[in-house]
C-alpha positions as a printed Julia matrix, in Angstrom:
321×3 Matrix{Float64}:
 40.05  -22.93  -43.8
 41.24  -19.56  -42.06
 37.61  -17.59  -41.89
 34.39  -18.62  -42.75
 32.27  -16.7   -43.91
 29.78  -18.95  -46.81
 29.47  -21.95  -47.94
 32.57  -20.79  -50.78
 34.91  -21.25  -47.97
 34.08  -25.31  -47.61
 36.04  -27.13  -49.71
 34.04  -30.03  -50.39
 30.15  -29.94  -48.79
 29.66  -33.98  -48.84
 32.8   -34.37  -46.72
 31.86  -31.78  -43.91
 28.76  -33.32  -43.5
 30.18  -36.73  -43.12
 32.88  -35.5   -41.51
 29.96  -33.67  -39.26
 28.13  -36.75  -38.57
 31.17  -38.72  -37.41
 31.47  -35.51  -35.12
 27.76  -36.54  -33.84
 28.93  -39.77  -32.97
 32.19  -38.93  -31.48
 31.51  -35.41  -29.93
 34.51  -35.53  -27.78
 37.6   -37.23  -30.44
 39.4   -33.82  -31.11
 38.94  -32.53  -26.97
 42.59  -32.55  -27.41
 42.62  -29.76  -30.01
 41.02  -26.7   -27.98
 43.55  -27.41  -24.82
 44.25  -23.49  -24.19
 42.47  -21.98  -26.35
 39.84  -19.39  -26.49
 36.99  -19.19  -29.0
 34.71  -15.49  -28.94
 31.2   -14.91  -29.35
 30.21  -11.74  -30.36
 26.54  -10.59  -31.15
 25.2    -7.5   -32.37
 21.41   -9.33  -32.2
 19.32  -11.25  -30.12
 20.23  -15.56  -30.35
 19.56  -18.66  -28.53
 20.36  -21.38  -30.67
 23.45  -19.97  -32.2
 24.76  -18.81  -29.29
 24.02  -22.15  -27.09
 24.91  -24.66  -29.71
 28.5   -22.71  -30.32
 28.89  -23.18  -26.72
 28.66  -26.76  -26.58
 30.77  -27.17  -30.0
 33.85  -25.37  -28.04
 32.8   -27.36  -24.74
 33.43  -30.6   -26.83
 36.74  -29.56  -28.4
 37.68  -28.92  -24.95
 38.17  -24.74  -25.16
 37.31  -21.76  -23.43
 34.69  -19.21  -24.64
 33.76  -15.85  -23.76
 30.26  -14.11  -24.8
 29.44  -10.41  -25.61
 26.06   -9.27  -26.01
 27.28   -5.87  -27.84
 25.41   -2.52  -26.23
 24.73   -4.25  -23.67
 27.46   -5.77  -21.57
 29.56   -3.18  -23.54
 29.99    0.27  -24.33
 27.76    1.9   -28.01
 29.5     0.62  -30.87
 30.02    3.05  -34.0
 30.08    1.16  -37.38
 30.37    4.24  -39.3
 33.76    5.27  -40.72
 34.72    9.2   -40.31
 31.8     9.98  -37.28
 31.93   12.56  -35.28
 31.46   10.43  -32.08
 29.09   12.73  -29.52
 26.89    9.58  -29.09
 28.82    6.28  -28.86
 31.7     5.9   -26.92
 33.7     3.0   -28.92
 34.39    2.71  -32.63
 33.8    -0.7   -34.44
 37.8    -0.61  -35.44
 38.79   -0.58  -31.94
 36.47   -2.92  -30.42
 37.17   -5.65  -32.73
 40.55   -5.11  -32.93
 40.66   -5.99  -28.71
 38.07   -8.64  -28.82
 40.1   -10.74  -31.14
 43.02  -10.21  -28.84
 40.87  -11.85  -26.32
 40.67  -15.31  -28.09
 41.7   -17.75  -30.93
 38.94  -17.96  -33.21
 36.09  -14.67  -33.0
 32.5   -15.58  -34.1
 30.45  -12.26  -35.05
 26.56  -11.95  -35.48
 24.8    -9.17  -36.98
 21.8    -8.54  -38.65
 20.67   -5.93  -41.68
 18.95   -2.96  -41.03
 16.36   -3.71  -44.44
 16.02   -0.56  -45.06
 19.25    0.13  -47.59
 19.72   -2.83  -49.65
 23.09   -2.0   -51.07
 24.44   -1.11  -48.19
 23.01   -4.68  -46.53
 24.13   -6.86  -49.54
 27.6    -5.58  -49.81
 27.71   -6.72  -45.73
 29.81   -3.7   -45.33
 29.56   -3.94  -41.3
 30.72   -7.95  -41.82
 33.57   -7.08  -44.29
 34.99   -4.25  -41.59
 34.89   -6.72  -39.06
 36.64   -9.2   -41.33
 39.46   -6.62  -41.92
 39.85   -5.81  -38.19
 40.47   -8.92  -36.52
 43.5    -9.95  -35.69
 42.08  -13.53  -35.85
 39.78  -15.84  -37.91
 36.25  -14.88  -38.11
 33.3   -16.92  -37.9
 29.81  -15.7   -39.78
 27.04  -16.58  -37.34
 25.1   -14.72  -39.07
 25.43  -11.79  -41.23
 23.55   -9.05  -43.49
 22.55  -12.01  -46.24
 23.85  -15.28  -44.98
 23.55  -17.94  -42.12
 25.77  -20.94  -43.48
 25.78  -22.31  -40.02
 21.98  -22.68  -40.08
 22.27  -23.98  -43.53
 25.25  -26.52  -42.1
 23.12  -28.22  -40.31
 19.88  -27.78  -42.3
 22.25  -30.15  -44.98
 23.19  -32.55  -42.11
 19.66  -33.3   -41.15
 18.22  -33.85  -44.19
 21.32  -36.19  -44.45
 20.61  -37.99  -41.53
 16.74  -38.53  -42.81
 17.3   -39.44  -46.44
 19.62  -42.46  -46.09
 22.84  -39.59  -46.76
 22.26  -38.94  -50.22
 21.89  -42.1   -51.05
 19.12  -41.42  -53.58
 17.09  -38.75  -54.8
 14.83  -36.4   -52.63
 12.95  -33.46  -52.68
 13.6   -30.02  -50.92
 11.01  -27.8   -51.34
 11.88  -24.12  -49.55
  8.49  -21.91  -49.11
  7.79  -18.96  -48.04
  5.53  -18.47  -45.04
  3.44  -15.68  -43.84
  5.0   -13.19  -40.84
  3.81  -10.37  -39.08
  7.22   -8.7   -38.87
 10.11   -7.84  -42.12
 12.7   -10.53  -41.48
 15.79  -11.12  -43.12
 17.23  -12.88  -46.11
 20.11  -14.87  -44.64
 18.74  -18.32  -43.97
 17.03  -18.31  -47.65
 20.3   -16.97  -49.52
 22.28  -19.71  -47.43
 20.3   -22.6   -48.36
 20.19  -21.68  -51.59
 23.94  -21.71  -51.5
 24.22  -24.63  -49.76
 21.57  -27.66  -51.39
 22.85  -26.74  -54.65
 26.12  -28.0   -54.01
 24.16  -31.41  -53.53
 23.27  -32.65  -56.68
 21.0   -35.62  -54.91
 18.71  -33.09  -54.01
 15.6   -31.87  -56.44
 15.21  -28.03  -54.69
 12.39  -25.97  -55.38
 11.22  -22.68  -53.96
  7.85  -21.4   -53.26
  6.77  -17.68  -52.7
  4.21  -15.53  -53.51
  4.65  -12.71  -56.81
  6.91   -9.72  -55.94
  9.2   -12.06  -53.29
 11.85  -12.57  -56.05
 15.11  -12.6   -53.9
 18.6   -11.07  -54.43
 19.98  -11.88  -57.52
 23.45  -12.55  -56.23
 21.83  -15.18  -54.91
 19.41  -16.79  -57.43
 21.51  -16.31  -60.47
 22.87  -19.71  -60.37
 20.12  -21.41  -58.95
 18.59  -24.21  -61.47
 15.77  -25.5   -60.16
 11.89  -24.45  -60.13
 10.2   -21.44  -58.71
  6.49  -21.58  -58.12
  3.94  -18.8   -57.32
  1.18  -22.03  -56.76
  2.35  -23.29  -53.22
  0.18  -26.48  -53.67
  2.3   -27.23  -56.8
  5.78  -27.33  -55.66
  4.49  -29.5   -52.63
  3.83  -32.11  -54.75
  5.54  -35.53  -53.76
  8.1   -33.33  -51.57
 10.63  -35.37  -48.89
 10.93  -31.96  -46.88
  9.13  -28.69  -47.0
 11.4   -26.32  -45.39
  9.12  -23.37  -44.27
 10.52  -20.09  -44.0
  9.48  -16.03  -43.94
 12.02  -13.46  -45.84
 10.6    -9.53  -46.66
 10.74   -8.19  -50.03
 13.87   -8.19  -51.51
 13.61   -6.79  -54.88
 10.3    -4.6   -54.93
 10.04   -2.3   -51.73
 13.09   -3.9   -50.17
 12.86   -4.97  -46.61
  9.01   -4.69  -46.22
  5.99   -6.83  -45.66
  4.04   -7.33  -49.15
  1.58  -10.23  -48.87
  0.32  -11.24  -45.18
 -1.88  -14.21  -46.49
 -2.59  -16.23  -44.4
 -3.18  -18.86  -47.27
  0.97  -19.67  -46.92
  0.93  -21.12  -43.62
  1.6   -24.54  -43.36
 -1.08  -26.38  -43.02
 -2.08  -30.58  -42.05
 -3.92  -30.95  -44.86
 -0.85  -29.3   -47.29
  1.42  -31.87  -46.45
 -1.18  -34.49  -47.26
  0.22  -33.59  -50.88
  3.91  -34.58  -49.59
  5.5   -37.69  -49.56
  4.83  -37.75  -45.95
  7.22  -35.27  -45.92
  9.71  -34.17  -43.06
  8.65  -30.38  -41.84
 12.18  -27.94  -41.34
 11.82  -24.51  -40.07
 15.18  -22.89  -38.53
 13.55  -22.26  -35.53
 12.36  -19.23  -34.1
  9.07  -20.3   -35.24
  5.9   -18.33  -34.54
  2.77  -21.25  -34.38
 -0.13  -20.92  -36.01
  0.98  -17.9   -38.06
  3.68  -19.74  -40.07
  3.22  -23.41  -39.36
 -0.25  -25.23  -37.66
  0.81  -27.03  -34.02
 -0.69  -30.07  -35.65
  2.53  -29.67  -38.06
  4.99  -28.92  -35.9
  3.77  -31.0   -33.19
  3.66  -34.03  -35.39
  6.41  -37.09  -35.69
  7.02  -35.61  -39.53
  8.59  -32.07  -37.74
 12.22  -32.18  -37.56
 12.52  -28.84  -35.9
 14.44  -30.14  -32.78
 16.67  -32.53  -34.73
 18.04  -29.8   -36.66
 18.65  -27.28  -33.84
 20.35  -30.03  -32.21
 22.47  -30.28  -35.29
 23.62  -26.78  -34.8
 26.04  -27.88  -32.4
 27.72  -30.23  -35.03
 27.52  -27.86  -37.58
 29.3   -25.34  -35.68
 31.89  -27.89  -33.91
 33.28  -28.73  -37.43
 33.8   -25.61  -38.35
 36.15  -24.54  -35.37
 37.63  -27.69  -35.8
 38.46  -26.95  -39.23
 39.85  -23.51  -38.1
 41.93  -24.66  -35.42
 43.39  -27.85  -37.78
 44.31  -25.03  -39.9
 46.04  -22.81  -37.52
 48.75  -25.88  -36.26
């Protein structure tokens, strides 16, 4: 593995998460591996758990790490090729080009704008950066994808169904939000639990929330409009917001508050574990009684973050002797 950008650059998905879980158990095994070396955090957007649980993946492999909140603790960045620059005072070209002469491995986080789809779903700003480091390039989150959140979103529900031992059920709905979010966390885990064939996935959304196509073409399972119905007998509900993708792209269509997650809607589960990436907004996407309750596995997989991300720069650096 050189970059890593989706789940397309992982070899084999049941062996990372094993080989992630031994990681759990063993945090510090490979602190011999980051002796002088320098891993990069870059982000375009706001982040706590990405940022933090990176931090403590290069603590335990024993490296240094810088972190650069971009526009702030630097100068404007232009992303735009062929700008007259009268504004911003660095161009993208340069800026990565020096930060990834500052360290060994460069992590990059950036969101979409949701207002041109093309122009998101091509990840044009991610594919620029990709082209000007000088070193690999971690996706911490891009345009469409977050396949370190979905990482760990596969270890957990490892960890709580006996490792694929036998069958379980995923079910990924959509929740209400009062803000457009983006796609990434949905088109990763799509990406991601269909590599597991253990796993019965279904997705949940209301009419008009289609998503990208890209992303759903090879996607097998069910989709319901009836939220009730794909709950039925689920392992985990994995509760999560997205905007309109395909009709009135990037904007809020349905703000029922019908899609939250209620106590009495996982009474149709199979006492059912509750996922949400985390950050969550309570009582608008998921009831405290939910969340609060021995069934939510919130923490565990933010905590897994760190072992999601340690595996991957372990994977880099192994590749890089």
């Amino acid at each position: 593995m050189y970059n890593f950008f989706s789940v397309k650059d992982v070899v084999n998905v049941y062996k990372i998460v094993k080989e992630s879980l031994f990681l759990k158990k063993n945090p510090y095994s490979f602190k011999y591996i980051g002796k002088n070396k320098t891993i990069g955090l870059v982000f375009f957007n706001p982040s706590l758990r990405t940022r933090i649980s990176c931090q403590k993946a290069a603590f335990n492999l024993g490296c240094n790490i810088w972190v650069l909140n971009v526009n702030k603790d630097s100068w404007n960045i232009e992303m735009n090729d062929g700008t007259v620059m009268k504004t911003t005072q660095e161009h993208l070209k340069e800026a990565i080009s020096v930060m990834s002469l500052y360290c060994d491995i460069l992590g990059v986080r950036t969101f979409p704008n949701l207002l041109n789809k093309n122009y998101d779903y091509e990840e044009i700003i991610f594919k620029k950066i990709l082209r000007y480091s000088r070193v690999p390039v971690i996706n911490l989150e891009s345009a469409t994808l977050h396949p370190l959140q979905s990482l760990a979103d596969i270890i957990t529900i490892a960890e709580h169904s006996s490792f694929f031992k036998k069958k379980c059920k995923v079910v990924l709905s959509w929740v209400p939000h009062i803000k457009p979010l983006p796609h990434s966390v949905v088109n990763s885990l799509i990406q991601w639990i269909t590599k597991i064939k253990e796993i019965e996935f279904c997705i949940t959304y209301p009419e008009q929330y289609d998503l990208h196509e890209k992303f759903i073409r090879d996607y097998k399972g069910k989709i319901y409009y009836n939220q009730n119905k794909a709950l039925l007998n689920s392992d985990f509900v994995y509760a999560k917001n997205w905007s309109s993708c395909v009709v009135k792209y990037g904007k809020i269509l349905c703000k029922d508050r019908k899609w939250m997650i209620t106590k009495e809607k996982m009474k149709l589960t199979n006492k059912a574990k509750f996922m949400h990436c985390l950050p969550v907004r309570r009582n608008i996407v998921v009831e405290d009684s939910v969340l609060d309750s021995n069934d939510s596995i919130v923490l565990q997989q933010a905590e897994n973050r760190i072992y999601a991300s340690q595996i991957i720069f372990l994977k880099i650096f192994q590749s890089l002797l």
